[in-house]
C-alpha positions as CSV (number, residue, x, y, z in Angstrom):
1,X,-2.9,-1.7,-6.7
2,X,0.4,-1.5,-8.6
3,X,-1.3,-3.3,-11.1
4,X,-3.1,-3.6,-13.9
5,X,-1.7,-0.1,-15.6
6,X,-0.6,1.4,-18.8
7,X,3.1,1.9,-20.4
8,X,3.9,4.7,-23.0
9,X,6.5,5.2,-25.3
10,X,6.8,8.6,-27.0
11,X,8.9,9.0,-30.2
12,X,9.1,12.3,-31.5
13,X,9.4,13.2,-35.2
14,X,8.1,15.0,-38.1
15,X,4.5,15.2,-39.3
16,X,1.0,14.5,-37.7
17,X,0.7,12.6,-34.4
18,X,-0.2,9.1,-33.9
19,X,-1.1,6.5,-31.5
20,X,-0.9,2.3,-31.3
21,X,-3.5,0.9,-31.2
22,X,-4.9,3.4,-32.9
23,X,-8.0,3.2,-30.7
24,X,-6.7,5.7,-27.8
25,X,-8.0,8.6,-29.5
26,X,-7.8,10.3,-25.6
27,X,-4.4,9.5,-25.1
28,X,-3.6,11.2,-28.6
29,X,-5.2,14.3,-27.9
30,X,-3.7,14.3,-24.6
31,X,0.0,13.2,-26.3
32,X,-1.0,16.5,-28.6
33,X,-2.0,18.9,-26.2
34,X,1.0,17.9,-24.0
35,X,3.8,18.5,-27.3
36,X,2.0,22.0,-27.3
37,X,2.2,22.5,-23.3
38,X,6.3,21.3,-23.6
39,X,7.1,23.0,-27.0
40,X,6.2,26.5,-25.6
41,X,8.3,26.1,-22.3
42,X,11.1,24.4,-24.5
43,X,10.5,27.7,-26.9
44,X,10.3,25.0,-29.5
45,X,8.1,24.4,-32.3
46,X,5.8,21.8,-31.3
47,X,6.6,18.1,-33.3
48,X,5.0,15.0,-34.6
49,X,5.7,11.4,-33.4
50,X,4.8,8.1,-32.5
51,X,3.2,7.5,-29.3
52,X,2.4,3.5,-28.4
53,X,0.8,2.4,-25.4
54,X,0.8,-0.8,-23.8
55,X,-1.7,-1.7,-21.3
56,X,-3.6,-4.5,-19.5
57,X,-7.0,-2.3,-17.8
58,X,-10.3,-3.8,-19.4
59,X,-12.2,-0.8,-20.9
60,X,-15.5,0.3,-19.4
61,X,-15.5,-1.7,-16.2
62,X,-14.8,1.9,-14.0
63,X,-11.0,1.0,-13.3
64,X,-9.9,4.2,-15.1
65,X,-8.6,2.8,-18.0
66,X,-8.8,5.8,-20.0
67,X,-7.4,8.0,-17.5
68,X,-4.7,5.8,-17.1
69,X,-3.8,6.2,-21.0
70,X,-3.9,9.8,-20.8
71,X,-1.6,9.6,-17.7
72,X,0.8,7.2,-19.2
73,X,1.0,9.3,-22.7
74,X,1.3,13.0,-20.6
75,X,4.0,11.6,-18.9
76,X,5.7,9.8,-21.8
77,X,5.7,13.1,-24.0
78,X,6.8,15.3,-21.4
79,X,9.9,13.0,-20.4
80,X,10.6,13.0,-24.1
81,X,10.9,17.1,-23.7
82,X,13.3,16.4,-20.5
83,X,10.0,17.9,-18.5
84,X,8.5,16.7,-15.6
85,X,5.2,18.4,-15.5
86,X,3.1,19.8,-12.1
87,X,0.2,17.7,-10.9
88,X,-1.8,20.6,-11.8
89,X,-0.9,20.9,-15.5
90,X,-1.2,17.4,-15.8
91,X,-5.1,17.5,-14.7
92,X,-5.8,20.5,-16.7
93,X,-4.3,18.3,-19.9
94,X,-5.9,15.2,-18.6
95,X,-9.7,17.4,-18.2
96,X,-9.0,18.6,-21.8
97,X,-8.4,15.1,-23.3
98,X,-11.0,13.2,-21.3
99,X,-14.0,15.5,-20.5
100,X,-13.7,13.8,-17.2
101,X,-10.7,12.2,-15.4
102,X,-9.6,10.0,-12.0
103,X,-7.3,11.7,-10.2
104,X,-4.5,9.2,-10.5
105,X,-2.1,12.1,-10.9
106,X,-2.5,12.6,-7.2
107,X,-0.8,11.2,-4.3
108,X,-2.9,8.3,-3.0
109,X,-4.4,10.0,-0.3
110,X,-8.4,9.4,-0.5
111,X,-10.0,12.6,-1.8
112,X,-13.3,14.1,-3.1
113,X,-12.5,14.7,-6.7
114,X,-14.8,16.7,-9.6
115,X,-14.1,14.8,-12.4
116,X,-15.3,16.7,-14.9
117,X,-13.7,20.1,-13.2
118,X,-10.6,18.7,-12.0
119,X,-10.8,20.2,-9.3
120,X,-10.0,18.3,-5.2
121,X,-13.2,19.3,-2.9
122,X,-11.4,17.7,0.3
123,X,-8.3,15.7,1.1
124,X,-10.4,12.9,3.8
125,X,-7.1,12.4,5.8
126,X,-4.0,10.2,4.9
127,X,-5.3,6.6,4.6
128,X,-8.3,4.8,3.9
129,X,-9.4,2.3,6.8
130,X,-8.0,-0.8,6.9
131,X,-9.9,-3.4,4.3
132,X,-10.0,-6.8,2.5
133,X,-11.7,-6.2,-0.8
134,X,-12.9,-9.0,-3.1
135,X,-13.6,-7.8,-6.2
136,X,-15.8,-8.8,-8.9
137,X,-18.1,-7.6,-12.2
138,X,-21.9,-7.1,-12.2
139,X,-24.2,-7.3,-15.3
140,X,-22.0,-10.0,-16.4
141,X,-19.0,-7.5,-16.6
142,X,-21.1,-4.9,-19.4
143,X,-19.1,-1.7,-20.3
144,X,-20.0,1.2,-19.6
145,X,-19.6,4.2,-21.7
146,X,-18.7,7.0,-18.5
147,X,-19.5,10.2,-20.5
148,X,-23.0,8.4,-22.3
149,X,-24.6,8.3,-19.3
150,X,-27.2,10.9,-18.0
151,X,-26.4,13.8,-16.0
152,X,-27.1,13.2,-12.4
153,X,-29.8,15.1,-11.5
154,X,-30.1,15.8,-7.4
155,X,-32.5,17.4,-5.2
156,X,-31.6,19.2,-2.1
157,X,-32.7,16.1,-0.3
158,X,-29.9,14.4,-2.4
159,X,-27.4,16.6,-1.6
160,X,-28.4,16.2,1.9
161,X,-28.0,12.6,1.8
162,X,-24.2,12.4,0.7
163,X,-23.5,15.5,2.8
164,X,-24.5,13.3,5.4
165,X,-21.9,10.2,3.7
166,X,-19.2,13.0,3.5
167,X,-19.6,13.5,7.3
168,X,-19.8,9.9,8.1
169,X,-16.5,8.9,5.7
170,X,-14.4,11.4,6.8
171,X,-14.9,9.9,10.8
172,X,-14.1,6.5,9.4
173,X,-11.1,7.7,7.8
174,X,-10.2,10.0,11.2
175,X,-10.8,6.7,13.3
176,X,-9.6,4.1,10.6
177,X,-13.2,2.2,11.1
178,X,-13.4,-0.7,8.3
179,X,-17.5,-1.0,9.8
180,X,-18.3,2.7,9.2
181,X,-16.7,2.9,6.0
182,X,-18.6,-0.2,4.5
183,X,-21.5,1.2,5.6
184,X,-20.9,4.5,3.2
185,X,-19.9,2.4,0.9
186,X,-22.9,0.3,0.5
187,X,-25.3,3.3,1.2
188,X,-23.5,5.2,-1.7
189,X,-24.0,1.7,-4.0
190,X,-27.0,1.1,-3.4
191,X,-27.5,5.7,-4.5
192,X,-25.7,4.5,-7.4
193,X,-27.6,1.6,-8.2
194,X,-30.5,3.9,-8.6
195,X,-28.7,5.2,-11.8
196,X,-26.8,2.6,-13.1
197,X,-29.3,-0.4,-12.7
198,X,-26.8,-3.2,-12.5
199,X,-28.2,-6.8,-12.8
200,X,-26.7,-8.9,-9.5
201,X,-26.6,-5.9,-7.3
202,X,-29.3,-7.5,-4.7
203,X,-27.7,-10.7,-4.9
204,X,-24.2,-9.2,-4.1
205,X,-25.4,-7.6,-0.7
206,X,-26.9,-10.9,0.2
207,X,-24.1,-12.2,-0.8
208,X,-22.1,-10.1,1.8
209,X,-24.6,-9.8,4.4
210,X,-24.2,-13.9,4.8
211,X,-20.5,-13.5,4.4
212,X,-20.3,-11.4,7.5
213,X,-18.5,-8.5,5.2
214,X,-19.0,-4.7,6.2
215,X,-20.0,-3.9,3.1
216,X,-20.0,-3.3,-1.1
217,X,-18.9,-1.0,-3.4
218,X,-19.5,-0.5,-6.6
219,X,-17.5,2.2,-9.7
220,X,-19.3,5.4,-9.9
221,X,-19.8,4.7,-13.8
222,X,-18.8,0.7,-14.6
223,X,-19.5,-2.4,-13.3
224,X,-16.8,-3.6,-11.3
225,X,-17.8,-4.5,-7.7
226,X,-16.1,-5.5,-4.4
227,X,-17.1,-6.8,-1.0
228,X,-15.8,-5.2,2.0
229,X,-14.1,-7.2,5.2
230,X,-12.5,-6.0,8.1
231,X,-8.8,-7.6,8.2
232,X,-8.9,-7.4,11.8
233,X,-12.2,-9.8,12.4
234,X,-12.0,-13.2,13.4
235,X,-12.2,-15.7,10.3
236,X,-11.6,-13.1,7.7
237,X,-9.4,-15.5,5.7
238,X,-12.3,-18.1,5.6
239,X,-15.5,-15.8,4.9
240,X,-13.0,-14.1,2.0
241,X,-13.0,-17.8,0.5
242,X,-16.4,-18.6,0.9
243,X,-17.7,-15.4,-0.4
244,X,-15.4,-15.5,-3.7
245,X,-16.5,-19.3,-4.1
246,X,-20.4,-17.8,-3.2
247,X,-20.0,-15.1,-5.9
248,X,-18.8,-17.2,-8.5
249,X,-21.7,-19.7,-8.1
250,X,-24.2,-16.6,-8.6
251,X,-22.5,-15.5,-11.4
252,X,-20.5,-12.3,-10.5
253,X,-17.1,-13.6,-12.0
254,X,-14.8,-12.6,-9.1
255,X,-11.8,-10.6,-10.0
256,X,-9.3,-10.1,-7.7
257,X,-8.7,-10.1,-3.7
258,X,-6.7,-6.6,-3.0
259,X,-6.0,-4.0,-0.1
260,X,-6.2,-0.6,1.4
261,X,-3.3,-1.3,3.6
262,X,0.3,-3.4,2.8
263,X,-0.5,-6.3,2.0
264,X,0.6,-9.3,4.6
265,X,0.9,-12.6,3.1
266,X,-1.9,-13.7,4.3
267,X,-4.3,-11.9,1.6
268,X,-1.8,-11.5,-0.7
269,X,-2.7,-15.0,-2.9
270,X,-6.2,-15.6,-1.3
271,X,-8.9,-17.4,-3.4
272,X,-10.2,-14.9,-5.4
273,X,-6.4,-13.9,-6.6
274,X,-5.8,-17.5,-8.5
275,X,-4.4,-16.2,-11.5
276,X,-1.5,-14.2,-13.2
277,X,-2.9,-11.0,-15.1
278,X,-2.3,-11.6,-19.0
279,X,0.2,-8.6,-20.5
280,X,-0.8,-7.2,-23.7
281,X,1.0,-5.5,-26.5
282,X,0.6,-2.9,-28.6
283,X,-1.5,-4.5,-31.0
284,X,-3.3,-6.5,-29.1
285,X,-7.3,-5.1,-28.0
286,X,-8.0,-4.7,-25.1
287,X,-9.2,-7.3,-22.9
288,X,-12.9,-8.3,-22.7
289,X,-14.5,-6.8,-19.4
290,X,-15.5,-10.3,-18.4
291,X,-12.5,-12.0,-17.2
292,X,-11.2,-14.2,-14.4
293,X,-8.7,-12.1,-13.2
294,X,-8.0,-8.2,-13.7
């Protein structure tokens, strides 16, 4: 998705840092650690300024809001340095500001990421399958606070499990199967479920089960949620619609219908896209999780 996303402006000048709204306090440490990373290849002395971000990602839903920020204000302070920093540097930054971070420095190929080591495990291939997803929010579109939550803990019969997922997502990536990589999907959900505990989970699967979809997936540490289809099957446009109209009557507030592929115009204003996201400004919060569109 080109969109939702975050804009940064970077003015330097003299005296301490700041940040509008004044709530990014990653983004600032990521604006300050990036004026030191520029200064010493400038051979400069590292400034002050104003850095303001504008941005339309609801907080806490797992849509990498905050990595986003930090992206946006790495970016902004290095352009403001004439410097156009290495994916690399930018991750290291990013790790420093955030604790953990999405790798949306990276081209889009899907990858196994350590978050909190920055680190890529395995580039899967070029492309995900080809997919409808409609998304939506669980537990009535809750935040979730990413670095609050418990430490995984895994046994070796864990680690045997997703070994096992790897395997099985890297063939549906190799073979471009939407079936086999729905079926990772939802057995890595329903894993994640075990930790997170989202209210609507059960009725989501049955929700896609009856739908005919080849799966769910849920954010590794929020509540968004989307249902899986296969472009390619016959009826996709009208199980789409009757699963967005299926998951608004149960009360998962659908968000919007998206792609892993270019979009043909088919999906690209389906049911579950009805409305415009709303911009926001500097001074405006951010939006709450629970919204009709995202």
């Amino acid at each position: 998705m080109n969109e939702p996303g975050t804009h940064a402006r970077f003015t330097p000048g003299p005296g301490a840092l700041t940040v509008v709204p004044a709530d990014r306090t990653k983004a600032l440490r990521a604006a300050t650690l990036t004026v030191e990373e520029c200064a010493a290849r400038c051979e400069r002395e590292p400034c002050g300024g104003a850095l303001t971000l504008v941005g339309d990602i609801p907080v806490g839903l797992g849509m990498g809001s905050s990595t986003s920020d930090v992206l946006a204000a790495v970016r902004a302070v290095a352009d403001a340095f004439g410097l156009c920093l290495a994916p690399s540097v930018v991750t290291r930054i990013a790790l420093s500001a955030e604790l953990a971070c999405d790798p949306l420095m990276l081209d889009g190929r899907p990858r196994l990421f350590a978050q909190r080591h920055g680190r890529v495990l395995e580039v899967l291939g070029d492309a995900l399958p080809p997919v409808v997803v409609v998304g939506c929010t669980l537990a009535g579109g809750t935040p979730v606070d990413t670095l609050g939550l418990p430490a995984p803990t895994c046994a070796d019969s864990d680690v045997d499990a997703y070994e096992t997922l790897r395997a099985r997502l890297r063939r549906a990536v190799r073979e471009r199967d939407p079936a086999l990589l729905g079926s990772v999907a939802t057995a890595s959900a329903r894993r994640g479920q075990l930790r997170l505990g989202h209210a609507g989970f059960d009725t989501l699967t049955a929700l896609a089960d009856r739908a005919g979809a080849v799966g769910v997936q849920i954010a590794h540490s929020g509540s968004v949620a989307g249902v899986l289809f296969d472009p390619a099957a016959p009826g996709t446009r009208h199980r789409i619609r009757r699963c967005a109209q299926d998951l608004e009557r149960e009360g998962l507030p659908v968000t919007r219908t998206f792609t892993t592929f270019p979009t043909p115009e088919e999906f690209a204003h389906g049911a579950a896209h009805r409305r415009g996201d709303r911009p926001t400004g500097p001074d405006t919060p951010r939006r709450p999780a629970r919204l009709p569109a995202l």
